[in-house]
C-alpha positions in Angstrom: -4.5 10.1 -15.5 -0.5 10.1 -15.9 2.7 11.2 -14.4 5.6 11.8 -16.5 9.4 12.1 -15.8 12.1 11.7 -18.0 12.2 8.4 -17.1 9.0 6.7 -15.8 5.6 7.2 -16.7 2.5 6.1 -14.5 -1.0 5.5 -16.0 -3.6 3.5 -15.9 -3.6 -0.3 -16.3 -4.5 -1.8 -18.9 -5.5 -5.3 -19.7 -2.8 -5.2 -22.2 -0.4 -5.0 -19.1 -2.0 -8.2 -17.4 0.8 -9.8 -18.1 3.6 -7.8 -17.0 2.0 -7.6 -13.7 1.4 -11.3 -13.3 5.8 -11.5 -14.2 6.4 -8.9 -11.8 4.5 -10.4 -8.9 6.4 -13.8 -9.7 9.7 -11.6 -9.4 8.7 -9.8 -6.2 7.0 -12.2 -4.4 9.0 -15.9 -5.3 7.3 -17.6 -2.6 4.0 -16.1 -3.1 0.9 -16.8 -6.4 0.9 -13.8 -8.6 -2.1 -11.9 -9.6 -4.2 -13.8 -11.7 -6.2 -12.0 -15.2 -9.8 -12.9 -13.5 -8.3 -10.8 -10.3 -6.9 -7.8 -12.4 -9.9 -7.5 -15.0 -12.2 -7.4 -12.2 -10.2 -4.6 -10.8 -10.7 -3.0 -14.4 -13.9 -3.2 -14.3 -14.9 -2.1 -10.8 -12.6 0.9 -10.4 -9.8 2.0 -13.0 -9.4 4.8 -12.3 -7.4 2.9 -9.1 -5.6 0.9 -11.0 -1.5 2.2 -11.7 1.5 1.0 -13.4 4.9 2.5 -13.9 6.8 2.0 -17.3 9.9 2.8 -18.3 9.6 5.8 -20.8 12.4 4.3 -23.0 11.8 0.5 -23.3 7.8 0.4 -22.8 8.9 -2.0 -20.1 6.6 -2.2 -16.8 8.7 -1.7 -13.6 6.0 -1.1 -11.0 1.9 -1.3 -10.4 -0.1 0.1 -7.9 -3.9 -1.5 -6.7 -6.4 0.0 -5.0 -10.3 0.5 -4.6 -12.6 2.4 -2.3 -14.2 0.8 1.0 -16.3 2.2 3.9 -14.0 1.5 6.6 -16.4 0.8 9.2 -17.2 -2.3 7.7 -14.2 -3.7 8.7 -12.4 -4.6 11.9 -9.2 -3.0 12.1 -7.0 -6.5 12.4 -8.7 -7.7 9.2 -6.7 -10.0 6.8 -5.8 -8.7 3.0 -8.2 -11.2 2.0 -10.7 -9.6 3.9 -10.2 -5.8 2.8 -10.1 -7.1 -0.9 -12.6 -10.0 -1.4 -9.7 -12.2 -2.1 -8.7 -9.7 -4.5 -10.9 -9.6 -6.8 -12.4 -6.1 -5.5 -16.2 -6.8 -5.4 -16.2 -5.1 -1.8 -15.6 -1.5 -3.8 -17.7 0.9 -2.4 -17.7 4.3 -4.4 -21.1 5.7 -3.2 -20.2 5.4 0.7 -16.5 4.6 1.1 -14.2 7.3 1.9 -10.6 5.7 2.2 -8.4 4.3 -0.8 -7.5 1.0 0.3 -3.9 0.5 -1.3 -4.3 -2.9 -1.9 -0.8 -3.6 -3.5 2.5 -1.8 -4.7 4.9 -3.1 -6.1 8.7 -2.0 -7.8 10.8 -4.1 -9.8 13.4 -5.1 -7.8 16.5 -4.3 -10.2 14.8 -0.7 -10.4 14.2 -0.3 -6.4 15.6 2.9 -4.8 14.6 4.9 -8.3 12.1 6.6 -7.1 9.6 4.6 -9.0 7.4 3.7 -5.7 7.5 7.4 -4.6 5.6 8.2 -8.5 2.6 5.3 -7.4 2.4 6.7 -4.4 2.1 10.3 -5.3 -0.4 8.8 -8.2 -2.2 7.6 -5.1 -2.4 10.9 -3.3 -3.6 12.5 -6.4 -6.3 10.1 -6.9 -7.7 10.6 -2.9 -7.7 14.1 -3.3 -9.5 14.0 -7.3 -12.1 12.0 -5.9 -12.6 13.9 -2.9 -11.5 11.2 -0.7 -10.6 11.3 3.7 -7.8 9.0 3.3 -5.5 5.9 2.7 -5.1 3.3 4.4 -2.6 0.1 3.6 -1.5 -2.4 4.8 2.4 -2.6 5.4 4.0 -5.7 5.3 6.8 -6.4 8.2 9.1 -7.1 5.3 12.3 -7.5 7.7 10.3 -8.7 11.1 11.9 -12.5 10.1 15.0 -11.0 11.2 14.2 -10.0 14.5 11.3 -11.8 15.4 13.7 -13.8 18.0 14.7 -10.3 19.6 11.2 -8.6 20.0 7.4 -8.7 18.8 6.4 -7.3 15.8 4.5 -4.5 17.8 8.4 -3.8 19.4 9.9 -4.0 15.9 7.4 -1.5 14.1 8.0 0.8 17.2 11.5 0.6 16.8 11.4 1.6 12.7 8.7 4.4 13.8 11.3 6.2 16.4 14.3 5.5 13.7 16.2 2.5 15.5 15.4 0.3 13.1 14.6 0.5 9.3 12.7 -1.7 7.0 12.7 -2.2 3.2 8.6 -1.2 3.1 7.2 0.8 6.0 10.3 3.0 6.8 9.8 3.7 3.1 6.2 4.4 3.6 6.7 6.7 6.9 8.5 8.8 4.5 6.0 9.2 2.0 3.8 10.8 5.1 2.3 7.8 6.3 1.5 7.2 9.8 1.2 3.8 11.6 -2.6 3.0 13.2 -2.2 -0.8 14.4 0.1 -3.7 14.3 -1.6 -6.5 13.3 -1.3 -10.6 12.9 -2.2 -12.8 10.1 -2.5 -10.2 7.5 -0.6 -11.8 4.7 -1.1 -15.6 6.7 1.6 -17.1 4.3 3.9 -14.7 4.2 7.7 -15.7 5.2 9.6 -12.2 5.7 6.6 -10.9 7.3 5.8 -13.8 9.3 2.4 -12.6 8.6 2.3 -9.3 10.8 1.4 -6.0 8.9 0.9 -2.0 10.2 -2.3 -0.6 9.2 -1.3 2.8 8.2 -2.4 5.8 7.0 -2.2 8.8 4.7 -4.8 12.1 5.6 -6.4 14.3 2.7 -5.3 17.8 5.0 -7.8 19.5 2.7 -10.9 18.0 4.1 -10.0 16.0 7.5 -11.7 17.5 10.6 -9.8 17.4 13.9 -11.9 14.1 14.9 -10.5 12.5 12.0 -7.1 12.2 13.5 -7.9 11.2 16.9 -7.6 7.6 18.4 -3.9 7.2 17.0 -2.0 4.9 19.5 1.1 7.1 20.8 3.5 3.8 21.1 3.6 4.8 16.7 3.6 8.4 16.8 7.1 9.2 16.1 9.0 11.2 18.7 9.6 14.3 16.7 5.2 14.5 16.2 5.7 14.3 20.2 7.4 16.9 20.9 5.2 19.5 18.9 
């Protein structure tokens, strides 16, 4: 499966690309551990067909990666860590045969290349993979990537409320509401270590309109639905 533009092309990974994700995580996240090679060839292995990275068309040069499997949601409690949701990312909690949501389990953009519409190509890569494999849904975590800055103001449930209804923006879930996402829960201890986070997500999540039922969207708290979806 691929996505071509002038400029970027998304495909599948590659183990040949192991290595240009491991430097990307390492740019992205400084204070974090990258991927490792057991992690990504077990992702290989257990669904790669989820597995996405963006190159630059020109230079061969990988700019972005995208990482997700399949998991039955009930199986998990809604203020779950990352850990959790991936097996400590090494996948083994795939589920084809039941599961019905992609769990995006990373995305990532080089940052020199941020605001090039490389994340909106993984993401639509995403939305085309739900909907090949006859999927419900996605469902993410997003990581509070500006919280630090006003976690002395409000709490984190405040702050994503604020991004939701457009008084605020942040560098990852305002640009996640735009790709149609919606916000589900505001949760703790996500990503435990994570500075700019302080380690508070939203649980979000993108609906396959072609084969949700009514039921499907119910249960979404109203302190995230954005006031424009109010007033319909």
């Amino acid at each position: 499966m691929s996505a071509v533009s002038s400029e970027i092309i998304v495909r599948n990974t590659q183990p040949t690309d192991f290595a240009g994700i491991i430097q990307l995580t390492q740019e992205v996240y400084a204070a974090s551990m990258p991927w490792t090679e057991t992690q990504l060839a077990s992702h290989l292995e257990l669904f790669p067909e989820g597995q996405l990275v963006a190159v630059d068309a020109a230079s061969q040069r990988l700019v972005g990666m995208a990482a997700s499997l399949v998991v039955l949601w009930d199986d998990y409690d809604m203020h779950a860590s990352w850990r959790d949701f991936t097996e400590h990312g090494m996948f083994t909690n795939h589920d084809p045969l039941q599961g019905r949501t992609l769990y995006g389990a990373e995305v990532m953009v080089r940052p020199a290349m941020q605001g090039r519409g490389v994340g909106k190509k993984l993401y639509a890569a995403r939305r085309a993979l739900v909907e090949r494999f006859g999927l419900l849904r996605i469902r993410a975590g997003a990581r509070l990537r500006g919280y630090h800055r006003h976690a002395d103001q409000m709490n984190a449930e405040e702050y994503v409320q604020a991004i939701v209804h457009g008084r605020l923006g942040d560098p990852t879930l305002s640009f996640q509401l735009k790709q149609g996402f919606h916000v589900l829960a505001v949760v703790p201890a996500y990503l435990r270590h994570d500075p700019e986070s302080l380690g508070f997500a939203a649980i979000i999540e993108w609906i396959n309109v072609a084969i949700a039922k009514q039921e499907d969207y119910a249960g979404r708290d109203p302190r995230y639905v954005p006031s424009a979806s109010l007033a319909l």
